[in-house]
Backbone bond lengths (Angstrom), bond angles and torsions (degrees), N, CA, C in turn:
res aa  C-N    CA-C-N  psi(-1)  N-CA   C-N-CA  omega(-1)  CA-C   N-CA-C  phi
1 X - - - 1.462 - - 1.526 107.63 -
2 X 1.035 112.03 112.77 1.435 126.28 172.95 1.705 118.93 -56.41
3 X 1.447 124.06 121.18 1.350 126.27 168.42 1.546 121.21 -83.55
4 X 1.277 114.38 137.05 1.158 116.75 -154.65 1.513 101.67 -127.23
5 X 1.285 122.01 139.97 1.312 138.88 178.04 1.567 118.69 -81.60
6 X 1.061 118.70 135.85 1.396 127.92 -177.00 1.945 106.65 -44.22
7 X 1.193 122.67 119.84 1.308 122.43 141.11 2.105 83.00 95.70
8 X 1.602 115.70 17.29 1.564 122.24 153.65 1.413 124.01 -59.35
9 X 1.247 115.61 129.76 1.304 107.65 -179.36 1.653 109.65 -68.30
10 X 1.269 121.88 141.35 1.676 121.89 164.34 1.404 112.73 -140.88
11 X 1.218 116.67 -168.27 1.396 129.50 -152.92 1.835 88.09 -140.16
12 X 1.184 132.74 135.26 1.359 148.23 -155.51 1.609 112.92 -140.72
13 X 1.385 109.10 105.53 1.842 95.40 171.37 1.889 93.94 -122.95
14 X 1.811 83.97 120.89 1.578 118.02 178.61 1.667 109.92 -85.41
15 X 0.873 153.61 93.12 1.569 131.43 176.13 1.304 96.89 68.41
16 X 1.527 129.28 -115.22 0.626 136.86 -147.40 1.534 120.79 -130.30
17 X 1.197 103.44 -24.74 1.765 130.75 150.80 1.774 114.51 -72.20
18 X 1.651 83.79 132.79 1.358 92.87 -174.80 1.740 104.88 -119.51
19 X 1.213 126.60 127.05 1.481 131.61 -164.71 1.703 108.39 -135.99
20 X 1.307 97.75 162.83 1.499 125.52 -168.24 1.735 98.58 -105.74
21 X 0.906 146.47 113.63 1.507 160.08 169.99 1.238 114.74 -147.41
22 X 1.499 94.61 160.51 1.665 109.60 172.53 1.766 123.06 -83.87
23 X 1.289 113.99 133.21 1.652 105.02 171.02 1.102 121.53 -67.06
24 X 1.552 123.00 115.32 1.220 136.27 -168.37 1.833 96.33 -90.04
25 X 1.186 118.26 -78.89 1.385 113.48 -172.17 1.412 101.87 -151.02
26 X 1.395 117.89 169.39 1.416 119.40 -170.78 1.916 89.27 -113.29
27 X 1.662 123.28 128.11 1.506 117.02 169.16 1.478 88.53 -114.00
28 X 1.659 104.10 165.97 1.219 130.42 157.52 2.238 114.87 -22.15
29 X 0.959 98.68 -33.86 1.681 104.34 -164.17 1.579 102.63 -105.45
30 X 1.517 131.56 -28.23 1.464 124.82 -172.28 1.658 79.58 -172.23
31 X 1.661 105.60 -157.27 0.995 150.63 175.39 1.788 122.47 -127.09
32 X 1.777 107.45 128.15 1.653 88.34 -149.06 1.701 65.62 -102.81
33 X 1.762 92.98 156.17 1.644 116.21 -179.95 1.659 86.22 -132.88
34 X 1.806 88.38 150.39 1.601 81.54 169.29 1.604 83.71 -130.89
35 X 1.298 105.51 152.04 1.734 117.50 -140.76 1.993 81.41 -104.25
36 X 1.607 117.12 143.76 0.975 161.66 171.71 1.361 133.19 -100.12
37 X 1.405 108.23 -53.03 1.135 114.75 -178.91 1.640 134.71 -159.62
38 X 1.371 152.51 111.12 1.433 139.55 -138.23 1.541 117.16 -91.74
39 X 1.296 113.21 96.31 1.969 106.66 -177.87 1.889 98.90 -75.81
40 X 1.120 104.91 -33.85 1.699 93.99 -172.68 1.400 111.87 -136.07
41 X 1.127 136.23 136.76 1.391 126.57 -177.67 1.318 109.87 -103.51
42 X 1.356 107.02 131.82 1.560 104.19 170.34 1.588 137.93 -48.85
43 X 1.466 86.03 136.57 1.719 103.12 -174.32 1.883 97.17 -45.19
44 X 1.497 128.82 142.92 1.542 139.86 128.72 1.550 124.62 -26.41
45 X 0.891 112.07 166.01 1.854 117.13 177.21 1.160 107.95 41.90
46 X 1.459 112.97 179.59 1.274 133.72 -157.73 1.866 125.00 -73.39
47 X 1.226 113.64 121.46 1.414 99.39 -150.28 1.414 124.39 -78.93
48 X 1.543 109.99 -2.42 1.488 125.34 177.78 1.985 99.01 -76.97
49 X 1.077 98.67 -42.85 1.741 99.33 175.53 1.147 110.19 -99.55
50 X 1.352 131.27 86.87 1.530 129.53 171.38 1.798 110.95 -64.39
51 X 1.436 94.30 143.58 1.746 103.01 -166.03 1.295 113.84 34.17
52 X 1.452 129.03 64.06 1.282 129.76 159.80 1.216 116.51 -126.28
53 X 1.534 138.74 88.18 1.078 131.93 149.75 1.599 141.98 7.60
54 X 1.894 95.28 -76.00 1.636 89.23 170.93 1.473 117.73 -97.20
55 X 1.288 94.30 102.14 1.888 116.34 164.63 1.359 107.68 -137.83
56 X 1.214 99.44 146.04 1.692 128.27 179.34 1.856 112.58 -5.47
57 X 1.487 87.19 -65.68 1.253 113.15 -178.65 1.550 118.76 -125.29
58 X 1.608 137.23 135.51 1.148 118.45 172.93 1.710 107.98 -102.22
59 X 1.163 108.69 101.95 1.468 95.76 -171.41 1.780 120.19 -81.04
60 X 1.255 121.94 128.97 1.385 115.52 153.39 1.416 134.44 -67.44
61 X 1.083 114.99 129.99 1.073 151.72 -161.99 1.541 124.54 -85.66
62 X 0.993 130.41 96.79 1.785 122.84 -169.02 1.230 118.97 -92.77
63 X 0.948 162.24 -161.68 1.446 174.55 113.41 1.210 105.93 -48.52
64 X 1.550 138.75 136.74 1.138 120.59 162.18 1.633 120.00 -87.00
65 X 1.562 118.12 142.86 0.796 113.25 177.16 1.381 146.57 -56.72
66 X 1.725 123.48 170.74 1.534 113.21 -172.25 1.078 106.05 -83.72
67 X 1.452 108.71 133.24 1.682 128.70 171.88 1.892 104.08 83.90
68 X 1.533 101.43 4.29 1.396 96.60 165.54 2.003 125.88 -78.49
69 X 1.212 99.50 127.00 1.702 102.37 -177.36 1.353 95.77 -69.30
70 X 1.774 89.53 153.53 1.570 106.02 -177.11 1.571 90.74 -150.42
71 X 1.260 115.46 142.06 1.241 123.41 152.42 0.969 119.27 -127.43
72 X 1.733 88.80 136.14 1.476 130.60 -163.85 1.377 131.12 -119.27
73 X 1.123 119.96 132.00 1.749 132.70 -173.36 1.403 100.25 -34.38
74 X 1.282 126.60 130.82 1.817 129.39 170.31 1.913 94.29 -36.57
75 X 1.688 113.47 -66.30 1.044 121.24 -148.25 1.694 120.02 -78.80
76 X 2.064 94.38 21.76 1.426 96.97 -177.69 1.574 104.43 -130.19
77 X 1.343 104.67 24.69 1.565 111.02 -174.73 1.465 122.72 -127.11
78 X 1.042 145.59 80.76 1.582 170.60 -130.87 1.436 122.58 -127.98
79 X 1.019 121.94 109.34 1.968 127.37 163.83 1.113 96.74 -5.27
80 X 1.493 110.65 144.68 1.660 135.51 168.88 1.848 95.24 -135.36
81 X 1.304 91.32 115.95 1.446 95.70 174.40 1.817 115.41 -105.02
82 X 1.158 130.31 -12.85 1.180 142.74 -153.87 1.738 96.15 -104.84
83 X 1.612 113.91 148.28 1.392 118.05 174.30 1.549 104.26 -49.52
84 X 1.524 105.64 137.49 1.802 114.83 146.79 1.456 125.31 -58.80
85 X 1.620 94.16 112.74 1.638 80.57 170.95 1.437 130.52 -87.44
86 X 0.950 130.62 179.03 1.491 115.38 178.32 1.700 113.82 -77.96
87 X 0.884 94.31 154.05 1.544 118.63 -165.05 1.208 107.08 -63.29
88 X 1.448 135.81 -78.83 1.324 140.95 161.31 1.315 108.84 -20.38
89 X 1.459 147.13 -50.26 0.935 174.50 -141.03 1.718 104.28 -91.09
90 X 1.050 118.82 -79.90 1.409 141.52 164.09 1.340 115.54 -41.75
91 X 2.046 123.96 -42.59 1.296 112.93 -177.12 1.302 87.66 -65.90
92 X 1.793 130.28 -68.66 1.266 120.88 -141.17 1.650 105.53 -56.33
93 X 1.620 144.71 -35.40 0.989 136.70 174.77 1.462 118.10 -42.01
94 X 1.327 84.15 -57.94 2.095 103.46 176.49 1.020 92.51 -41.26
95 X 1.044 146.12 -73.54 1.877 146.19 -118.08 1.404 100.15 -96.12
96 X 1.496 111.31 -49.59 1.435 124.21 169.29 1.173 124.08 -36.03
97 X 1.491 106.65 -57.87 1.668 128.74 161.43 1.238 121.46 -31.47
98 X 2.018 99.97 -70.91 1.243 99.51 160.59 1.842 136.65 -40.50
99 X 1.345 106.04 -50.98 1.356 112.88 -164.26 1.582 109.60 -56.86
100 X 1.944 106.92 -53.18 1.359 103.24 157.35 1.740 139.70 -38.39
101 X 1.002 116.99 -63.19 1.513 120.81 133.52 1.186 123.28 18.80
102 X 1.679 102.88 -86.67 1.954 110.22 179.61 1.099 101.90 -78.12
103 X 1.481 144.66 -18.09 0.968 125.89 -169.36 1.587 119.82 -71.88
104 X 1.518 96.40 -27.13 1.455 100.81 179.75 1.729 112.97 -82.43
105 X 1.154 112.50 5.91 1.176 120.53 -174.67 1.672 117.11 -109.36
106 X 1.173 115.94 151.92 1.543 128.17 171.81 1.056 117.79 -106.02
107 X 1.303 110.89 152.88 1.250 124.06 167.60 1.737 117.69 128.10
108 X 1.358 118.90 157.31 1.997 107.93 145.30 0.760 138.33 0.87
109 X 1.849 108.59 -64.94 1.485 121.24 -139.61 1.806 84.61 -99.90
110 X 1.479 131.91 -39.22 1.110 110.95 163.43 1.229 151.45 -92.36
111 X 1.418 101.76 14.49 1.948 109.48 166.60 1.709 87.65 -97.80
112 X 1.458 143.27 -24.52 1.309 110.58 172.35 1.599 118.99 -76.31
113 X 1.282 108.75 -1.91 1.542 123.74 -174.52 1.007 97.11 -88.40
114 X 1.758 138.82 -41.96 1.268 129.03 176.16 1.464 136.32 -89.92
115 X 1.832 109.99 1.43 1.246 131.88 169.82 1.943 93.73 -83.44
116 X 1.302 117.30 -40.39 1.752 102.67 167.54 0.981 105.08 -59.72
117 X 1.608 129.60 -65.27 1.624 116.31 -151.65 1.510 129.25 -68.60
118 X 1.833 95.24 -9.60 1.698 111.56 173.75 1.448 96.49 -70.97
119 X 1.668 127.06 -55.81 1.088 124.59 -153.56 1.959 96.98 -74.95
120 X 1.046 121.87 -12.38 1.500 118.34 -163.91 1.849 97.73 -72.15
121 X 1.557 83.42 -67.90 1.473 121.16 -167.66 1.931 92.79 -33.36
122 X 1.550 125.57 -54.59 1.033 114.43 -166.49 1.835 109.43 -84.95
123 X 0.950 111.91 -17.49 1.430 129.39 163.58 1.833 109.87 -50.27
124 X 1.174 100.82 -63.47 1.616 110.34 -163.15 1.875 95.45 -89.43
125 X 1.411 115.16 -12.76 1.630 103.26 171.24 1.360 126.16 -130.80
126 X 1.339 113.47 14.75 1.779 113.37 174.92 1.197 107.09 -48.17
């Protein structure tokens, strides 16, 4: 496990979102990152049932925000050697990514995945 210096660039997988942030400090429970920039946006619905439609609740899912802390598992936080891109920049790719994604897909679980990412997308860019 690699030690990391205050204010290091790394690479962060949250749930299901995976992000570009700086190493803030290492605590007892994770390592807090405060997030920079979005390589993957988190999956829709409920995260114990991946791509399953019928659950309780389908929750949407946000990106976490820039310069928002997250703590994260030691064993999900890794060197970033490559420029930061900008943030704004990076969600809409992410999301984009994502949206393409369900689109190629059938089913439930991805037209309710793409009724979030419509409602996100105009949320996070009016």
């Amino acid at each position: 496990m690699p030690d990391f210096q205050k204010g290091e660039i790394v690479t962060a997988i949250y749930k299901t979102g995976k992000y570009i942030g700086e190493f803030v400090e290492e605590r007892p429970n994770g390592m807090l990152v405060r997030v920079l920039a979005v390589m993957k946006h988190p999956m829709q619905g409920d995260l114990h049932h991946p791509k399953d439609a019928e659950v309780g609740f389908f929750h949407e899912r946000r990106a976490l925000a820039f310069r928002e802390g997250a703590m994260i598992p030691k064993q999900m936080v890794k060197k970033y050697e490559a420029q930061v891109p900008d943030y704004q920049e990076s969600l809409r790719e992410a999301l984009g990514k994502m949206k393409t994604e369900l689109e190629n897909e059938s089913g439930p679980w991805a037209e309710m995945s793409l009724r979030n990412i419509e409602t996100l997308d105009k949320e996070y860019f009016r």
